[in-house]
ROPABA-612542 format. One record per residue: residue number from 1; y negated, z negated, x of N, C-alpha, C in turn. Coordinates in nm, 3 decimals. Each point is the difference from the previous one (the first is absolute). Last residue first. Example, Ala and Ser with C-alpha at 12.3 -4.5 7.8 and 13.67 -1.06 7.14 Angstrom:
// ROPABA-612542
<seq 2 n_y 0.225 n_z -0.708 n_x 1.285 ca_y -0.119 ca_z -0.006 ca_x 0.082 c_y -0.109 c_z -0.073 c_x -0.077>;
<seq 1 n_y 0.572 n_z 0.007 n_x 0.029 ca_y -0.119 ca_z 0.000 ca_x -0.089 c_y -0.120 c_z 0.000 c_x 0.090>;
END
This chain:
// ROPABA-612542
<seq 132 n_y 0.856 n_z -3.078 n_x 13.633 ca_y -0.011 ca_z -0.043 ca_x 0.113 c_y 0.103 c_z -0.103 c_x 0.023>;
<seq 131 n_y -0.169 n_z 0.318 n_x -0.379 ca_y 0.137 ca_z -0.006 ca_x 0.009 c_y 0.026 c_z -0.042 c_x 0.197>;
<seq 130 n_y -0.408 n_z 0.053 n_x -0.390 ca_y 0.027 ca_z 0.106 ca_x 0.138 c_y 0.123 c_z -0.036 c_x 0.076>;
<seq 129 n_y -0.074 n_z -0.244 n_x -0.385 ca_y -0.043 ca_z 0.109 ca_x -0.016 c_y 0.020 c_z 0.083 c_x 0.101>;
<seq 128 n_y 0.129 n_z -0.467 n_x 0.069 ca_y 0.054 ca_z 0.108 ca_x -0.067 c_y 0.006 c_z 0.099 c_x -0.052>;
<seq 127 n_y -0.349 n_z -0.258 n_x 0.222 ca_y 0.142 ca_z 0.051 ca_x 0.125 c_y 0.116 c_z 0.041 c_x -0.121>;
<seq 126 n_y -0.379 n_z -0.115 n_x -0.194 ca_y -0.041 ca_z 0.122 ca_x 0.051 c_y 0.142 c_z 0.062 c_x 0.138>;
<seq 125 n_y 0.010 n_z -0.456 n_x -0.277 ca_y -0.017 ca_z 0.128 ca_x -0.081 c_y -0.028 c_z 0.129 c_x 0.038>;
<seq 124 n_y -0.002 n_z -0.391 n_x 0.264 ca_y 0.136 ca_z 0.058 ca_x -0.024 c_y -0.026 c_z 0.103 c_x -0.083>;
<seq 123 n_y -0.424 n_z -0.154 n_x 0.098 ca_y 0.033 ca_z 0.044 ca_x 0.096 c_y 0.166 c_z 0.012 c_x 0.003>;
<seq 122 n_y -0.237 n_z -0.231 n_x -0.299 ca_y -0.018 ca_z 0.166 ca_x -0.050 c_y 0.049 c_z 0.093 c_x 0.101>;
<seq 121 n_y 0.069 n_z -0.489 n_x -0.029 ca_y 0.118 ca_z 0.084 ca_x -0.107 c_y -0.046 c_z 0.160 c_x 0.008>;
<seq 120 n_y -0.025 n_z -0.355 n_x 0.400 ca_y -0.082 ca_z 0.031 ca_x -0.100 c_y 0.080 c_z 0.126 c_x -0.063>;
<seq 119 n_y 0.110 n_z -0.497 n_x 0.321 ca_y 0.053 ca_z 0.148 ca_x -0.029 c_y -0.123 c_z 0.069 c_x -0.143>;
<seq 118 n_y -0.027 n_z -0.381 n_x 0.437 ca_y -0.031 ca_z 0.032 ca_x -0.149 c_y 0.021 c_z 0.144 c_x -0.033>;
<seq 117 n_y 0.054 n_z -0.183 n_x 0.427 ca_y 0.064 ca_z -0.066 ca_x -0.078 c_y -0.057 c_z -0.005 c_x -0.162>;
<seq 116 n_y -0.079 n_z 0.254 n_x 0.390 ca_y 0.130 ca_z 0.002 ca_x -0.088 c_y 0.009 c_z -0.045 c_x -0.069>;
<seq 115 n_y -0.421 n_z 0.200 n_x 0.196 ca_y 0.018 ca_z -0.114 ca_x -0.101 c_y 0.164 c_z -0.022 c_x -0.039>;
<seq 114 n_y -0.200 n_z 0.320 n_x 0.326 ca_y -0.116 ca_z -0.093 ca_x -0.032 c_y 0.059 c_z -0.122 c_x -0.087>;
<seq 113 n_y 0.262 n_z 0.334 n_x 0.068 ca_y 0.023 ca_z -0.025 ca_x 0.122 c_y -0.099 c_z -0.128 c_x -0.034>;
<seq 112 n_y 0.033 n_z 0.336 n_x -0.349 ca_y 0.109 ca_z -0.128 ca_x 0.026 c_y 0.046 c_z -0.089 c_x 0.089>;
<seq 111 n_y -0.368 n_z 0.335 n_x 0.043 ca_y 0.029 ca_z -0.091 ca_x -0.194 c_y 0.064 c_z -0.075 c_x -0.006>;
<seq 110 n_y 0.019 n_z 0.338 n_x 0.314 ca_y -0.123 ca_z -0.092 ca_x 0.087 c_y 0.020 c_z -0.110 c_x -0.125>;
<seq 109 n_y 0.279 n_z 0.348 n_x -0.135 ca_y 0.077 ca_z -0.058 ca_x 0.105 c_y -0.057 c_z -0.127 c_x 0.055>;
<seq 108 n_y -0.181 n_z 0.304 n_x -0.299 ca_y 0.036 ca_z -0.111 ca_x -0.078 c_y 0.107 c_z -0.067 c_x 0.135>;
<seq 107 n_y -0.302 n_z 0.369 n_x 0.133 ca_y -0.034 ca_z -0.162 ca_x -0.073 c_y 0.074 c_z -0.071 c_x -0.024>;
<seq 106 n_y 0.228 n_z 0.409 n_x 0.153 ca_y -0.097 ca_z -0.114 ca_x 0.095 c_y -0.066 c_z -0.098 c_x -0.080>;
<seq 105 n_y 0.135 n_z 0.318 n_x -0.289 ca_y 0.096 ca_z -0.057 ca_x 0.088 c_y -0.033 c_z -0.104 c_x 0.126>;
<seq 104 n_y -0.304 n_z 0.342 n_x -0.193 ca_y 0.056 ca_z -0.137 ca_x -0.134 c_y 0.148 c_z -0.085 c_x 0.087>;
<seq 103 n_y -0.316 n_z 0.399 n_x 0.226 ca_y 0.013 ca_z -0.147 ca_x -0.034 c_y 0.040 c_z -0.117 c_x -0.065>;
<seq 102 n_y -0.007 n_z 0.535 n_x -0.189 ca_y -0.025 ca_z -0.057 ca_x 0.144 c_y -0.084 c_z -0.149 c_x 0.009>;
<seq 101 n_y 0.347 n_z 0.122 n_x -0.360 ca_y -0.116 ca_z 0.053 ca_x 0.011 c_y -0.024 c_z -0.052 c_x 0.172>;
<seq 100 n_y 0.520 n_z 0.084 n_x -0.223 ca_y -0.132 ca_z -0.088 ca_x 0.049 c_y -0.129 c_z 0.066 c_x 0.042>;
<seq 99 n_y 0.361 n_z 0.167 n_x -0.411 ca_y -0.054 ca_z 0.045 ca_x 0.134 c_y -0.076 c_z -0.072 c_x 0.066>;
<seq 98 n_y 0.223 n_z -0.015 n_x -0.460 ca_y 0.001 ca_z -0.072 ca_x 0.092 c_y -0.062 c_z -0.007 c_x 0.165>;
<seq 97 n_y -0.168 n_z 0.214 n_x -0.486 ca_y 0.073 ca_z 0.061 ca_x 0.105 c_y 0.049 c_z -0.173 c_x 0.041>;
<seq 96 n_y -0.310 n_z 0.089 n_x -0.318 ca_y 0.107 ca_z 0.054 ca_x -0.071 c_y 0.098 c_z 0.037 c_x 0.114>;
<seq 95 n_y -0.448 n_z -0.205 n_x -0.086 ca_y 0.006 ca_z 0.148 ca_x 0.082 c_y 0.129 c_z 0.065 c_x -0.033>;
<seq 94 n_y -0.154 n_z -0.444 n_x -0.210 ca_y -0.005 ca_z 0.115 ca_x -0.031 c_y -0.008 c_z 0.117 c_x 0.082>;
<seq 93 n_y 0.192 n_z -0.425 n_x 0.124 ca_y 0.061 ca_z 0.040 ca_x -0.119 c_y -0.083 c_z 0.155 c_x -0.051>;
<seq 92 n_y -0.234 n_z -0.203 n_x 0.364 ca_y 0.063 ca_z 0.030 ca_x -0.007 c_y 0.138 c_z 0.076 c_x -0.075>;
<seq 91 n_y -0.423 n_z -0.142 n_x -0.104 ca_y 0.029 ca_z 0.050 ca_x 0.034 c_y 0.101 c_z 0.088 c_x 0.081>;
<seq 90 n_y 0.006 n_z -0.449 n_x -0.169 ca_y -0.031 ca_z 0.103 ca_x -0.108 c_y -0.009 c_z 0.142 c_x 0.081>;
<seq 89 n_y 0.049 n_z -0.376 n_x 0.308 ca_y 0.154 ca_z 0.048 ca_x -0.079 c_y -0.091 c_z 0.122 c_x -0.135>;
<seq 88 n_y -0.318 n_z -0.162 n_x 0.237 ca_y 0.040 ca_z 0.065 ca_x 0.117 c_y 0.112 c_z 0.050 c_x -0.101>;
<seq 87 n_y -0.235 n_z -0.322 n_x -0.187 ca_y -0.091 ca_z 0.143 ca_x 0.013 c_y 0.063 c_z 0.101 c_x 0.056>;
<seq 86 n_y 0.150 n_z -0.438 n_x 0.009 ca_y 0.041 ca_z 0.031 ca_x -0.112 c_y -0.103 c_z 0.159 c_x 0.000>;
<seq 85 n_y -0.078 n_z -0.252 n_x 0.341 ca_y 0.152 ca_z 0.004 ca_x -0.005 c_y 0.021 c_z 0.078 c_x -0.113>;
<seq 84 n_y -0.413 n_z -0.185 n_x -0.009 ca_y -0.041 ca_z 0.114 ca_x 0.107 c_y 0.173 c_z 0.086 c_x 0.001>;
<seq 83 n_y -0.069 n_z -0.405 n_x -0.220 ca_y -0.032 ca_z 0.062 ca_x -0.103 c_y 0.006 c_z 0.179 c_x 0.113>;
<seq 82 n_y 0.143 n_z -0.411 n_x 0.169 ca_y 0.093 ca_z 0.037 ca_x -0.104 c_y -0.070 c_z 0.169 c_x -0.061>;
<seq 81 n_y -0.297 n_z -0.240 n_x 0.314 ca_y 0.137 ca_z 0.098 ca_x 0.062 c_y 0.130 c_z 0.008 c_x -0.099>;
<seq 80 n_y -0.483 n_z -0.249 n_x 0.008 ca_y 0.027 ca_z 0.138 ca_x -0.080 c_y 0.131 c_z 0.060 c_x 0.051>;
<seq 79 n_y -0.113 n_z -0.464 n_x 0.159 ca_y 0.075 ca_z 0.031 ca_x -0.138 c_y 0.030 c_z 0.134 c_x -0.107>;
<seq 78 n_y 0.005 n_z -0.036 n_x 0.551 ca_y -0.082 ca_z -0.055 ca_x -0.062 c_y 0.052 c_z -0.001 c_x -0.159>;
<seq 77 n_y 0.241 n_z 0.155 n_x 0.418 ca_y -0.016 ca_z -0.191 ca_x -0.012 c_y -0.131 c_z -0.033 c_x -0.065>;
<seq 76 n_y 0.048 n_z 0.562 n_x 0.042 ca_y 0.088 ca_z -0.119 ca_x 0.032 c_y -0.097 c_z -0.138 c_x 0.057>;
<seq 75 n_y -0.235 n_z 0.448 n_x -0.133 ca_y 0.060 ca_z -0.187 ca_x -0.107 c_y 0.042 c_z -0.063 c_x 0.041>;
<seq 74 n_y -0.064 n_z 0.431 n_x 0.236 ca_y -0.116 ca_z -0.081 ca_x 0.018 c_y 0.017 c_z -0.140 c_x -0.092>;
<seq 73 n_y 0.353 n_z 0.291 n_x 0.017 ca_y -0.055 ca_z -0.050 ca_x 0.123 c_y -0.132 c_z -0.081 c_x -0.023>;
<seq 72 n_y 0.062 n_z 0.213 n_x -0.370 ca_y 0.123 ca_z -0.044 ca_x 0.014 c_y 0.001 c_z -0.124 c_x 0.120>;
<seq 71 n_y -0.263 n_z 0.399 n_x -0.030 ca_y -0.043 ca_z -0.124 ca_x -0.071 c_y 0.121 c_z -0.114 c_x -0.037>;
<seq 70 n_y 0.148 n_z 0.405 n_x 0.220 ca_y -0.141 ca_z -0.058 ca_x 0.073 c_y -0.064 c_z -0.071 c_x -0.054>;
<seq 69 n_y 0.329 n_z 0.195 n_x -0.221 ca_y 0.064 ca_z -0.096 ca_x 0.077 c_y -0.100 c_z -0.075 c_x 0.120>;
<seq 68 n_y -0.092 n_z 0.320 n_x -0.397 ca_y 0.019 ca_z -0.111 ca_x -0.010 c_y 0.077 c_z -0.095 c_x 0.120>;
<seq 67 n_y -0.082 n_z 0.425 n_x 0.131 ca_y -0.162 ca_z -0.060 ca_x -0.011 c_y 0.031 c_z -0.138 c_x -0.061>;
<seq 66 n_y 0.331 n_z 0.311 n_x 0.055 ca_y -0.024 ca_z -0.096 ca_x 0.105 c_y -0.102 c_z -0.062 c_x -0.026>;
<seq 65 n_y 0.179 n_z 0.247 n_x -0.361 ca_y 0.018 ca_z -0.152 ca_x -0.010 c_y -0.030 c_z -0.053 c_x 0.192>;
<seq 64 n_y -0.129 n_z 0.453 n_x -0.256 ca_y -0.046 ca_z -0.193 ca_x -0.023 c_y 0.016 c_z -0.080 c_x 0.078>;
<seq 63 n_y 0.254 n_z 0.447 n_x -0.064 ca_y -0.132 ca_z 0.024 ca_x 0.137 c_y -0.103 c_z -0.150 c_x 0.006>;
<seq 62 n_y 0.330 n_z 0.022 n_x -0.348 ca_y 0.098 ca_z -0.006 ca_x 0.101 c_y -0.118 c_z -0.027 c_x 0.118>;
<seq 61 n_y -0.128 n_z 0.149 n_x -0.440 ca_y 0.050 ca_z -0.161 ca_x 0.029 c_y 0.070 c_z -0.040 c_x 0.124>;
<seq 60 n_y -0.104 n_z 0.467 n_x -0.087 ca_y -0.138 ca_z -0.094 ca_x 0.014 c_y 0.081 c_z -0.184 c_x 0.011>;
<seq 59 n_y 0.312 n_z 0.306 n_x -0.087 ca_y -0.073 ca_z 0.028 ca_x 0.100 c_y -0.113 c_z -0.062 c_x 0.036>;
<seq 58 n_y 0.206 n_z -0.009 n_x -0.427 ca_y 0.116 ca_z -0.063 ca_x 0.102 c_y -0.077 c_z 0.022 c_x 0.146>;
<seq 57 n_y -0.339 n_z 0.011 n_x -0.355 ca_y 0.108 ca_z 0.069 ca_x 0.032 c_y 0.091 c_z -0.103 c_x 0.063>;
<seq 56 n_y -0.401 n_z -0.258 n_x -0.336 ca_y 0.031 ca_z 0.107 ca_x 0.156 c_y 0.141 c_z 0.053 c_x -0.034>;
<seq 55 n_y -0.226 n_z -0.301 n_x -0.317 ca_y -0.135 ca_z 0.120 ca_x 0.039 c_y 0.118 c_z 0.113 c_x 0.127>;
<seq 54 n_y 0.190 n_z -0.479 n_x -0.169 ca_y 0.012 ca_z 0.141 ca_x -0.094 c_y -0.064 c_z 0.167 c_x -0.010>;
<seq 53 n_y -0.079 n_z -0.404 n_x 0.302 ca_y 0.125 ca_z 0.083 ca_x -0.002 c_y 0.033 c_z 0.104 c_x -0.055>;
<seq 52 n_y -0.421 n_z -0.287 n_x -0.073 ca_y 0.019 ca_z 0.085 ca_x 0.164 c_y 0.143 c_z 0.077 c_x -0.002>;
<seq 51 n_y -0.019 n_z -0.340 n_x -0.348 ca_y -0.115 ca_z 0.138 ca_x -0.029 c_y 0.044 c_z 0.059 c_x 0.130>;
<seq 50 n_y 0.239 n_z -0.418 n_x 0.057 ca_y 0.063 ca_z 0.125 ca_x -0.085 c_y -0.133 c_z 0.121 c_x -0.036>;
<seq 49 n_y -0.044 n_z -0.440 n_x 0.254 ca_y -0.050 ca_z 0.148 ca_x 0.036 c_y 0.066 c_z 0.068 c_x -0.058>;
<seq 48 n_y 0.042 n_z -0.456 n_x -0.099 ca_y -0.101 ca_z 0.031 ca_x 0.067 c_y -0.068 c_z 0.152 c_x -0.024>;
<seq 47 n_y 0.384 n_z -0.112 n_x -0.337 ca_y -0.032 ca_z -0.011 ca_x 0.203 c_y -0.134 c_z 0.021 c_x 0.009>;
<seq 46 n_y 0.218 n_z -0.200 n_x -0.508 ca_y -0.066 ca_z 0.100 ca_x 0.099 c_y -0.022 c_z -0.033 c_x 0.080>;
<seq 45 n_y 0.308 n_z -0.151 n_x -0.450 ca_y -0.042 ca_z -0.020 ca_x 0.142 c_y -0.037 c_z 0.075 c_x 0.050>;
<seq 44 n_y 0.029 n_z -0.142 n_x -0.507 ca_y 0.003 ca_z 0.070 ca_x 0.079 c_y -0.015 c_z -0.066 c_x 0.133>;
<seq 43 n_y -0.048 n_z -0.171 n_x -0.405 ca_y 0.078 ca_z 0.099 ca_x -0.032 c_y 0.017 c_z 0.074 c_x 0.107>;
<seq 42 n_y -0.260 n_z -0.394 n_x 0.027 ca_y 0.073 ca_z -0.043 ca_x -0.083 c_y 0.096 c_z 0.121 c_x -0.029>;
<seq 41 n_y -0.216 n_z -0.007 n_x 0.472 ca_y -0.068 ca_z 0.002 ca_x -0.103 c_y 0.116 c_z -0.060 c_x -0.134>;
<seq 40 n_y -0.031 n_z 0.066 n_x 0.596 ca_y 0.076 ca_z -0.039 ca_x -0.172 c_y -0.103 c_z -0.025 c_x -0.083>;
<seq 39 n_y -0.085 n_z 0.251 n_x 0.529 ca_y -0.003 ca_z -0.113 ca_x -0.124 c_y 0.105 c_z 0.011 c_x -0.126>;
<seq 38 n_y 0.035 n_z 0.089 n_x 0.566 ca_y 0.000 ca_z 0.031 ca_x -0.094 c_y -0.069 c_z -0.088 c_x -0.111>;
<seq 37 n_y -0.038 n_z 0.001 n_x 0.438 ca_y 0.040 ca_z 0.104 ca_x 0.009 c_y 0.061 c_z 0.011 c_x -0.149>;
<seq 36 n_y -0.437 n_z -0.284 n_x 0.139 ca_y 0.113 ca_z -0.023 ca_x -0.015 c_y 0.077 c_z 0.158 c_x -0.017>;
<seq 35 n_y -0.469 n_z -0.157 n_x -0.040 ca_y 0.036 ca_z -0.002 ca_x 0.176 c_y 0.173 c_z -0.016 c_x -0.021>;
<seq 34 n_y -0.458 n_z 0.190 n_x -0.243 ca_y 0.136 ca_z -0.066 ca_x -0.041 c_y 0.093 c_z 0.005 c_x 0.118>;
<seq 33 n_y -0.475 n_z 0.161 n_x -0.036 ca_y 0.019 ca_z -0.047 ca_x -0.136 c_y 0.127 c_z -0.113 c_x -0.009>;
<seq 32 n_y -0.061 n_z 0.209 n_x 0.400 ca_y -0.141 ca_z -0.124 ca_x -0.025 c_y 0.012 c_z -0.041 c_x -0.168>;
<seq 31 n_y 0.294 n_z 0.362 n_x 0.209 ca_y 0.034 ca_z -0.147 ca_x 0.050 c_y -0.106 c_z -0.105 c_x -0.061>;
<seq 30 n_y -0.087 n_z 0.434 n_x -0.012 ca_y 0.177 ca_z -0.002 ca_x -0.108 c_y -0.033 c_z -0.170 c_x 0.040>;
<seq 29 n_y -0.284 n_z 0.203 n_x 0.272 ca_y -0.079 ca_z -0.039 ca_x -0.153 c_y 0.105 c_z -0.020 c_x -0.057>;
<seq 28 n_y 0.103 n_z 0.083 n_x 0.400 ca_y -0.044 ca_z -0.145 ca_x 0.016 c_y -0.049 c_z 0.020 c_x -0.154>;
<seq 27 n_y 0.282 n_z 0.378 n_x 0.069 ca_y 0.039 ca_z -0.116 ca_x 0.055 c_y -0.061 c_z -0.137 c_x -0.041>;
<seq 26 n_y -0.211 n_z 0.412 n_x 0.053 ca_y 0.078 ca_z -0.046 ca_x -0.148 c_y 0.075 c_z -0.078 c_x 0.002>;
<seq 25 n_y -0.215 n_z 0.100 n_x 0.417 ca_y -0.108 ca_z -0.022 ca_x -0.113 c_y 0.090 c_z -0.046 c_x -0.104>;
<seq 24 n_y 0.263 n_z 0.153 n_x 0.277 ca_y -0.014 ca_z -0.126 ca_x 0.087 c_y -0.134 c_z -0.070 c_x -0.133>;
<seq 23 n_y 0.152 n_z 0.443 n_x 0.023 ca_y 0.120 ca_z -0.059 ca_x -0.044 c_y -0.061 c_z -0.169 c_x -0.052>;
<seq 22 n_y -0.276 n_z 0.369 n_x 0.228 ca_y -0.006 ca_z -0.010 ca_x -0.143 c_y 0.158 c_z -0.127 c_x -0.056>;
<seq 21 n_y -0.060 n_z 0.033 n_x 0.464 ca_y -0.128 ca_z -0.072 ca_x -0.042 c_y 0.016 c_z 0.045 c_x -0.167>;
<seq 20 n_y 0.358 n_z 0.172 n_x 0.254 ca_y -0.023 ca_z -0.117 ca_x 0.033 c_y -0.139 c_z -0.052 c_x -0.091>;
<seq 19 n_y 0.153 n_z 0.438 n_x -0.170 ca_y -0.032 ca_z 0.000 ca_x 0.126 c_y 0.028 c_z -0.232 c_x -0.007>;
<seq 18 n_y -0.010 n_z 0.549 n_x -0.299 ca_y 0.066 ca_z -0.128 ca_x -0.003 c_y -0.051 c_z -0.049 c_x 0.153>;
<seq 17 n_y -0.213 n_z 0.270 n_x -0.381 ca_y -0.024 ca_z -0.007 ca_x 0.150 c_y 0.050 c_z -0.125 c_x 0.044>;
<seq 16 n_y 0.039 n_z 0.125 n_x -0.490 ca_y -0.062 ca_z 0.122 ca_x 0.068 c_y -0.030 c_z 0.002 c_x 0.132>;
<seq 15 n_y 0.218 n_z -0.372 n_x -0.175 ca_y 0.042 ca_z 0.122 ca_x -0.083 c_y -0.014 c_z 0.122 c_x 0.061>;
<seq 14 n_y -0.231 n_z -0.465 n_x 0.077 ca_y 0.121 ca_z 0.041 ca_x 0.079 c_y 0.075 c_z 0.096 c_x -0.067>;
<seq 13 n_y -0.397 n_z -0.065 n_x -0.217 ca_y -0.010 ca_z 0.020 ca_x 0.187 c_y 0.107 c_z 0.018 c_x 0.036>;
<seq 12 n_y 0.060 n_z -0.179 n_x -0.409 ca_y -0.097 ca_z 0.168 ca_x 0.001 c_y 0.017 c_z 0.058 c_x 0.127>;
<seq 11 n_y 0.042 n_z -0.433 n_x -0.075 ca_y 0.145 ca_z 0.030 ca_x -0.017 c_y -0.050 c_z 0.171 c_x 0.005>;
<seq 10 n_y -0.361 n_z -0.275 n_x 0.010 ca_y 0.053 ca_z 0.016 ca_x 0.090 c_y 0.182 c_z 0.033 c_x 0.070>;
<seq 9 n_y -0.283 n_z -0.023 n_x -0.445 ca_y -0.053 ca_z 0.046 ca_x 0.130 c_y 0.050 c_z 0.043 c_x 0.099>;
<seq 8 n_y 0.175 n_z -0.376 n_x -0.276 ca_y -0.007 ca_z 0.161 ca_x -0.078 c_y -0.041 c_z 0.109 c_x 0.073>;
<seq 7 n_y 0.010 n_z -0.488 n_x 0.070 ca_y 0.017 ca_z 0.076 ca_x 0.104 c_y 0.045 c_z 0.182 c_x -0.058>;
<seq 6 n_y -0.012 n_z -0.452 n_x -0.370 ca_y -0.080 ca_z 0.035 ca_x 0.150 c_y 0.096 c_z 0.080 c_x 0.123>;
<seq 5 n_y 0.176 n_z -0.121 n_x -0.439 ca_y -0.107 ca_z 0.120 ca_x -0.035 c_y -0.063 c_z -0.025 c_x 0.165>;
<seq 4 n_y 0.425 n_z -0.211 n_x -0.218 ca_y -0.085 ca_z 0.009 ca_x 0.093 c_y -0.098 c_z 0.165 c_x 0.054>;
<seq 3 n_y 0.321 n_z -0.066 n_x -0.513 ca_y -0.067 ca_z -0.080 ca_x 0.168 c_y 0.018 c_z 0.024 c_x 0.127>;
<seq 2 n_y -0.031 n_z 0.090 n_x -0.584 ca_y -0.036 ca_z 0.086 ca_x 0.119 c_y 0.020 c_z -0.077 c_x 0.126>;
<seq 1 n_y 0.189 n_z -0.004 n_x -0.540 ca_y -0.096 ca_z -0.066 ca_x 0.085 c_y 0.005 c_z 0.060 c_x 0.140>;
END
């Protein structure tokens, strides 16, 4: 079985001309079908954006992820920000580096400043990825 077929297109776009706005397109169509960072199915579990991953280099995934962190920004204290969070760690995991992308550090600093008192799991998950 095949899912989430919307933003096919636009996973295209961000392939061949990575940029803020192609990210940001596939983004909202990934999202409109399914606003959650992952589904369960009865045999399986699929990410959001595992297609997009599997499409890119360690490089390309890497040159991504500020753009995911600019939508990212733009989620925080809304409900797409798990799913925007979870966009950021995939890519991440797939560039294959620990290397902080530019800005990622500062957000999640503004992230935790905005809201202590609610700790968010995607935002440890990424301070252990990039080893903050």
């Amino acid at each position: 079985m095949a899912y989430f077929q919307s933003g096919l297109a636009e996973r295209e776009a961000v392939l061949a001309e990575p940029s803020t706005k192609h990210l940001l397109a596939f983004f909202e169509k990934r999202i409109a079908e399914w606003p959650y960072p992952y589904r369960h199915e009865e045999l399986a579990t699929v990410g959001l954006f595992d297609d997009l991953v599997h499409n890119l280099s360690p490089a390309l995934a890497f040159s991504l992820v500020p753009f995911a962190v600019e939508i990212m920004q733009q989620a925080l204290g809304t409900p797409r920000f798990d799913a925007s969070a979870s966009l950021v760690l995939v890519l991440a995991s797939a560039s294959d580096t620990t290397e902080l992308p530019k800005g990622i550090e500062e957000f999640m600093s503004e992230a935790q400043e905005l809201h202590p008192d609610r700790p968010n799991q995607w935002l440890a998950q990424l301070k252990t990825w990039y080893r903050i």
